[in-house]
C-alpha positions in Angstrom: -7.5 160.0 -39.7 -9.7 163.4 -39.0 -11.0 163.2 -35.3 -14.7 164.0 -34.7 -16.3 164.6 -31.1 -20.0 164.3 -31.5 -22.8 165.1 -29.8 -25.1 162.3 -29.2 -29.3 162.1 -28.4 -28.6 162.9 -24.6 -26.7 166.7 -25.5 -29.9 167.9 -24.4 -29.0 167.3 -20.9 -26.1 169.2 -20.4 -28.1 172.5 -20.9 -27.0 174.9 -20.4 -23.6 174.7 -21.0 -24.0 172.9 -23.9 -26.4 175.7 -25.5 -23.1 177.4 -26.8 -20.6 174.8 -27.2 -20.5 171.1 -28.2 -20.4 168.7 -25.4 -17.1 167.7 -26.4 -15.7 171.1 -25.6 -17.0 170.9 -21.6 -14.7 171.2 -19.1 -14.2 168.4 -16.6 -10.3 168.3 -15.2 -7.5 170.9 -16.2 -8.9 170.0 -19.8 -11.5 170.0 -21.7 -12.9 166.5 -23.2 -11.9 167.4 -26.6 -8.3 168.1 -25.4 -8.0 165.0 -23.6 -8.7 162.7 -26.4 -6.6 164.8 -29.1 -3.7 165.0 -27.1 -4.0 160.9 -26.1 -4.2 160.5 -29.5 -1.6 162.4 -30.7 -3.8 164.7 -33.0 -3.0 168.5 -33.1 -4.5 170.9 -31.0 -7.8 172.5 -32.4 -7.8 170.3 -35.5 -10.9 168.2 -34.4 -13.7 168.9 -35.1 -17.7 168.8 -34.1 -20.5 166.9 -34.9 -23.0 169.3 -32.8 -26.6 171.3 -33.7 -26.5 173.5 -36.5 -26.6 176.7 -34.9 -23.5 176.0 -33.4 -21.8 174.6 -36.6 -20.1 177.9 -37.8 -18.1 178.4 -34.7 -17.9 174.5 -34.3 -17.3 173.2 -37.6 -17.5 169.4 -38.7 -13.8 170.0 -40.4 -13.6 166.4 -41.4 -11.1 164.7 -43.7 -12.7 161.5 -46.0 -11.7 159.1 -42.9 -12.9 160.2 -39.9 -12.6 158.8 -36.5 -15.6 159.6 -34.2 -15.9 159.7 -30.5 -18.9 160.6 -28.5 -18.0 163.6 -26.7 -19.5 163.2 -23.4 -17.2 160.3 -22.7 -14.4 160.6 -20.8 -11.0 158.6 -21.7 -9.6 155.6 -19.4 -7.5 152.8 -20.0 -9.5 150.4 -20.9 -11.6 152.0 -23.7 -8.3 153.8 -25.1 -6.5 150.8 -26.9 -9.7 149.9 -28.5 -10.6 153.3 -30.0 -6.4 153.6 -31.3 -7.0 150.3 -33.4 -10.7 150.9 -34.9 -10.6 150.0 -38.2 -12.6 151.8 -41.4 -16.4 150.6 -40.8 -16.2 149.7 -37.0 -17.9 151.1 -34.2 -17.6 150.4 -30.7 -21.3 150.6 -28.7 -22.1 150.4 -25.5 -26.2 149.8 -24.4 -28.0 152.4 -27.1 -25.2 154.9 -26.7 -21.8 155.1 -30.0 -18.7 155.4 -28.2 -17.0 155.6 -30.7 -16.5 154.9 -34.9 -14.7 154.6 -37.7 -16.1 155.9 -41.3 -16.4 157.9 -44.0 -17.1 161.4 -43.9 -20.0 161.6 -46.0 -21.9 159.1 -43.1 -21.7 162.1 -41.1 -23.4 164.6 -43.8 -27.0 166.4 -42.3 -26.2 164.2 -39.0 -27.1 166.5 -35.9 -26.7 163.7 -33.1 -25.1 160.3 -32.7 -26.5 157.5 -32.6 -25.0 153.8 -33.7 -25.1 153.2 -37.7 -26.3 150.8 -39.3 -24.6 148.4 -41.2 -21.1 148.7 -39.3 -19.1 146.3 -37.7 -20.3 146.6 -33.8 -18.1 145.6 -31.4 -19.7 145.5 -27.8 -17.9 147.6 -25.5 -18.3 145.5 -22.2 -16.6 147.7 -19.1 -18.4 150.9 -17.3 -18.3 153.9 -19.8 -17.7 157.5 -17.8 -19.6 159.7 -19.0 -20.5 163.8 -18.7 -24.5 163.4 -18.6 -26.2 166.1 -16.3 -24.4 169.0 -15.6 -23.5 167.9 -11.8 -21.0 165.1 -13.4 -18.7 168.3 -14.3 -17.9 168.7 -10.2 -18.8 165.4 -9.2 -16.1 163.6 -11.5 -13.6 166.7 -11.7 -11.7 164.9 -8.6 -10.5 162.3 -10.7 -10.1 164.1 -14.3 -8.2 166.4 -12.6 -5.9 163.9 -11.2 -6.0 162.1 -14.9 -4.7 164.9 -16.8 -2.1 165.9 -14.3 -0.7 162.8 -15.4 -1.2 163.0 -19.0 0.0 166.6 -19.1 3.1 166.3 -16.7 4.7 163.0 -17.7 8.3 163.4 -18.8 8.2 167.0 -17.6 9.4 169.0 -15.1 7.9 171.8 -13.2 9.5 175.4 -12.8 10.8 175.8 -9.2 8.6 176.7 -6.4 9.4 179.8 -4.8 10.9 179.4 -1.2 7.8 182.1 0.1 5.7 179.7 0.0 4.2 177.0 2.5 4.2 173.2 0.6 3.3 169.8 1.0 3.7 167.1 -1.2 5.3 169.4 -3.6 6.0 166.3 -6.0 2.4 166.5 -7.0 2.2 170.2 -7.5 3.4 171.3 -10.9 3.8 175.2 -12.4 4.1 175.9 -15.8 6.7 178.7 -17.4 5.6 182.4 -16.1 3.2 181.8 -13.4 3.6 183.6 -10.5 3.6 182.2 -7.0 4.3 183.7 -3.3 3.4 183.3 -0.2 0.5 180.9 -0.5 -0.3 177.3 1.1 0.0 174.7 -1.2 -1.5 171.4 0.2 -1.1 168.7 -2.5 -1.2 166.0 0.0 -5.3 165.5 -0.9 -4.3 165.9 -4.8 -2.3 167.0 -7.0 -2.1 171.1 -7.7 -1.4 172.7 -11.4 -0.7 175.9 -12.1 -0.7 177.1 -15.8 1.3 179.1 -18.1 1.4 182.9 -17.1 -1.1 182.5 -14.5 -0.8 184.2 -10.9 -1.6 182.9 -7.3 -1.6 185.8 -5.2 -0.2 185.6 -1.7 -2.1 184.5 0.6 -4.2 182.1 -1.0 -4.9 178.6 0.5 -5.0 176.0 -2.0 -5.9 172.2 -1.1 -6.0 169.8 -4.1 -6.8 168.8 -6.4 -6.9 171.8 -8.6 -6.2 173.6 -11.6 -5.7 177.1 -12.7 -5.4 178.1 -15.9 -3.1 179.6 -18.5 -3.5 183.0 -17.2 -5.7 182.9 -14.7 -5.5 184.9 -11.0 -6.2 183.8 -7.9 -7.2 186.8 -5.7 -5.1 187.7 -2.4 -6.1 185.7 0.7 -8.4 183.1 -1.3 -9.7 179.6 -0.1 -9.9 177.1 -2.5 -10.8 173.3 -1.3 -10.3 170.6 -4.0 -11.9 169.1 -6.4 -11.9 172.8 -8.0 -11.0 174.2 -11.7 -10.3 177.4 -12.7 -10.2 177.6 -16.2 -8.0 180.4 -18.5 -8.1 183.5 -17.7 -10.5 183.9 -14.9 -9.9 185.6 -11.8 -11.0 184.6 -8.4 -11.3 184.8 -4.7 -13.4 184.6 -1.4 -13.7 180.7 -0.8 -14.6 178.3 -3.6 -15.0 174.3 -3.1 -15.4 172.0 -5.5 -16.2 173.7 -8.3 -15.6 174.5 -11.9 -15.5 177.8 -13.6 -14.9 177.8 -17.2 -12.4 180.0 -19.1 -13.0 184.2 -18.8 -14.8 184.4 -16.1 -14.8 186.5 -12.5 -15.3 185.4 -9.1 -13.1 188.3 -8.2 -14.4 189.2 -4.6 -15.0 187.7 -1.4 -18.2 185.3 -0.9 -19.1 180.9 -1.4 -18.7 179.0 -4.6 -19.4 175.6 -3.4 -20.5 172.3 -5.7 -21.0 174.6 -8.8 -20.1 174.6 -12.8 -20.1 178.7 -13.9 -19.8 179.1 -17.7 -17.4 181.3 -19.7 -17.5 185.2 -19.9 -19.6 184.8 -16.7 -19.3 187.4 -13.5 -20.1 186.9 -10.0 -21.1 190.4 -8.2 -18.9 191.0 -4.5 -20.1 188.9 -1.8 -22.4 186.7 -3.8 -22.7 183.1 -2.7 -24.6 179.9 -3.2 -26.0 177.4 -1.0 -24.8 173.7 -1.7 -27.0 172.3 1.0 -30.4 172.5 1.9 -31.3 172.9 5.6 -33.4 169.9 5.5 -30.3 167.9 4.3 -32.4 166.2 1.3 -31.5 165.4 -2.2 -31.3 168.8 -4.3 -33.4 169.2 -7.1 -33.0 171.3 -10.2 -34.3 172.5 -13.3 -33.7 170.6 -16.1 -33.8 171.9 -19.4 -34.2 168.6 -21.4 -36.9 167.4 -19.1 -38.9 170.5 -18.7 -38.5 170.5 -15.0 -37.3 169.8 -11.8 -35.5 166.4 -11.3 -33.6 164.7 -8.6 -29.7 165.1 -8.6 -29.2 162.4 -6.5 -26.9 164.4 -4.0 -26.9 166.3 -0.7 -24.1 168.8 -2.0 -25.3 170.7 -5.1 -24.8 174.4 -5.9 -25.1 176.4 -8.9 -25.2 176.0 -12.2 -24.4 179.2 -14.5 -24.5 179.4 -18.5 -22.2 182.0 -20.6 -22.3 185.5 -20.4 -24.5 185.4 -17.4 -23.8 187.9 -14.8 -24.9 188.8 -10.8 -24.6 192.1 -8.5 -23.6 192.4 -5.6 -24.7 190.7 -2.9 -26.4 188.3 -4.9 -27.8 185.1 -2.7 -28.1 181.7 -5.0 -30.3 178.9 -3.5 -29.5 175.2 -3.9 -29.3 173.8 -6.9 -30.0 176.8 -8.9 -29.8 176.8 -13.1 -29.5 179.9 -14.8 -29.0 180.3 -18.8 -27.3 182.2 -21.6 -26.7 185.9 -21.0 -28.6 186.1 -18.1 -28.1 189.9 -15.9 -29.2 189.0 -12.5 -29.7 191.6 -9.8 -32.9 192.7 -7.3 -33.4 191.9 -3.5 -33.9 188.4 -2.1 -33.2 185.1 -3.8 -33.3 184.8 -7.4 -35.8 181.9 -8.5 -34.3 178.6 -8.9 -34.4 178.4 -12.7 -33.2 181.7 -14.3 -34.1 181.5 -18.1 -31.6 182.5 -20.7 -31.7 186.6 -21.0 -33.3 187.1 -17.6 -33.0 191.0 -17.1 -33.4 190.9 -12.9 -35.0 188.3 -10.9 -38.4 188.5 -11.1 -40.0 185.1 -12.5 -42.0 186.7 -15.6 -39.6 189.3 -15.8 -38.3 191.0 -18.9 -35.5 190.1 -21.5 -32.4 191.5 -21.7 -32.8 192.7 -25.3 -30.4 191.1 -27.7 -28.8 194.0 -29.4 -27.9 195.3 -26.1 -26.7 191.3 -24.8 -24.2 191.3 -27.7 -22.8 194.5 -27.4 -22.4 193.9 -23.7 -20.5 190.4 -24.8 -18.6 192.3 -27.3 -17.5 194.7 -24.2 -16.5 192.2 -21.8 -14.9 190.2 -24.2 -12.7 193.3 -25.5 -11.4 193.2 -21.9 -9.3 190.3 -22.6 -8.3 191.2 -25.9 -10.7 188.5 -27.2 -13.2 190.0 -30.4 -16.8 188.3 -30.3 -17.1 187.3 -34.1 -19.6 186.5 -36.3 -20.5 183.2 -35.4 -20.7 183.9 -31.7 -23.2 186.3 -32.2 -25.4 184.1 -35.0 -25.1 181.7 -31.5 -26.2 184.2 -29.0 -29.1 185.5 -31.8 -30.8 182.0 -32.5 -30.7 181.3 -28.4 -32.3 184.8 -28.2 -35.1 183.3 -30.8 -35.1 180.0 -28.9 -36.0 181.8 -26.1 -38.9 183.8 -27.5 -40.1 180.8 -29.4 -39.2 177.4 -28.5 -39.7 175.4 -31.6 -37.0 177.8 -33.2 -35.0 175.0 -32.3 -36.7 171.8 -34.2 
């Protein structure tokens, strides 16, 4: 059976990381949602596929076969929920309050669909437990504790880790696992808080403190003499150091230099400037608020600890001071004296307010650059993505 991840009516929310991916492709843990469900049910990597917006569609395609299972992909996996999704049957669902969790049916139900909701006419069964799910963007750090520890589990079981080199300073080093080629010397490895993962090819640098939990990924570098408190993930390829706590950086990104990442989700193909730093606490100790895309405005996160929140291909110079709770979009180049404003739109071009727009030629060929880097070419369908946010931005019912 063809597995779908879906979008469903709250996507909006997760703006804006979810303005260039489906929400099943977030982060949250070493993987990403979409990883965690194929690989606990034993489908092959990257043969899922999306129901998400249209614009995204051509990078994201639906891919299904004529029986698809579908699972809302802002829910996270446990134990409870997993049996019941393995044994839904053709023309089931599984709902929990107004949100699908998950479904069973035909692929022509999911024709001109754009967002899931429960059908009609299925078999509902009533899922009865505490669903986890990704619904503001502050769920990424403030669950990435325990999805880290989850999928250390899942992607570890009957395996062994290569052998930790004797330079190094351990503890717990049964819950500290490093895959083939990664590189490892003279660093602190406390996995006495959490487990510690270290993927394929990737490099810790010596010097670098690590407390768990926390993941780096396939090819990823951790900068000489860097600090790194748990719950943290650095995804592939990116390259970091300074001090960074619980925090998630997605895949291609830099933190490269000195400076605080604290209680912060940073998007792929992003890059923090040397010595730039966030505040995860206000002085007055009171709930953060932050700009929130799907509302239109500022709204309470709840928490005390609460950083920044960075879409793709945005960038930062040097020196480069982020206030609590700060949002900034797509493609954003951020630089000027003084603290940027707490909502950076997507294609910012410095940090004035009513500033101009990084002109979209020039944002795509700069993506194309930084992209070429790694090796990586920015195709078609990336750039239809980064064109129709471009028009988004200019006029906001592009999008209806």
């Amino acid at each position: 059976m063809q597995l779908v991840l879906a979008d469903d009516q709250y996507r909006d929310q997760l703006l804006p990381f979810a303005f260039t991916r489906p929400v099943g492709d977030l982060r949250c843990g070493i993987l990403s949602i979409r990883r965690k469900w194929e690989m606990l049910l034993n489908v092959t990597e990257g043969t899922s596929g999306s129901l998400t917006r249209f614009y995204l569609s051509g990078r994201y395609p639906l891919v299904a076969g004529p029986d698809c299972h579908v699972i809302n992909g802002a829910l996270l996996p446990d134990e409870s929920l997993l049996p019941m999704v393995k044994v839904l049957k053709p023309g089931q669902q599984i709902v929990w309050q107004d949100r699908l969790l998950a479904a069973a049916v035909h692929r022509d139900q999911l024709i001109g669909l754009e967002g899931l909701k429960p059908f009609e006419g299925l078999e509902t069964i009533h899922y009865i437990g505490t669903p986890v799910f990704i619904n503001r963007p502050w769920d990424i750090f403030t669950l990435n504790d325990a999805a880290i520890r989850a999928d250390f589990q899942l992607i570890t079981k009957g395996r062994k880790s290569e052998v930790i080199s004797g330079t190094n300073q351990t503890f717990k080093p049964d819950q500290i696992f490093i895959e083939s080629g990664a590189r490892v010397e003279c660093a602190v490895l406390n996995a006495a808080t959490g487990p510690i993962y270290i993927g394929r090819d990737a490099e810790v640098m010596e010097g670098s403190m690590i407390r768990g939990p926390f993941s780096l990924g396939e090819q990823g570098v951790l900068k000489m003499g860097a600090k790194i408190y748990g719950a943290t993930t650095l995804g592939p390829g990116c390259k970091v150091g300074g001090e960074v706590s619980n925090s998630v950086i997605y895949a291609n990104s830099n933190k490269a230099h000195d400076g605080f990442l604290g209680n912060s989700v940073i998007g792929e193909w992003c890059n923090l400037g040397a010595d730039s730093n966030n505040s995860n606490l206000k002085n007055n100790y009171s709930e953060v608020k932050v700009y929130s895309h799907s509302d239109k405005g500022m709204i309470g996160t709840g928490l005390q600890f609460c950083g920044l929140f960075m879409g793709d291909h945005s960038k930062c110079s040097i020196n480069t001071m982020f206030n609590t709770g700060t949002v900034v979009g797509v493609s954003a180049n951020i630089f000027g004296a003084g603290f940027p404003p707490k909502f950076v739109p997507s294609f910012s071009w410095g940090s004035e307010p009513e500033g101009e727009m990084f002109v979209i030629d020039k944002a795509i060929e700069l993506a194309g650059k930084v992209m070429a880097r790694r090796n990586v070419v920015l195709g078609e369908a990336d750039k239809n993505i980064l064109s129709h946010l471009y028009l988004m931005q200019l006029h906001p019912k592009a999008d209806d």
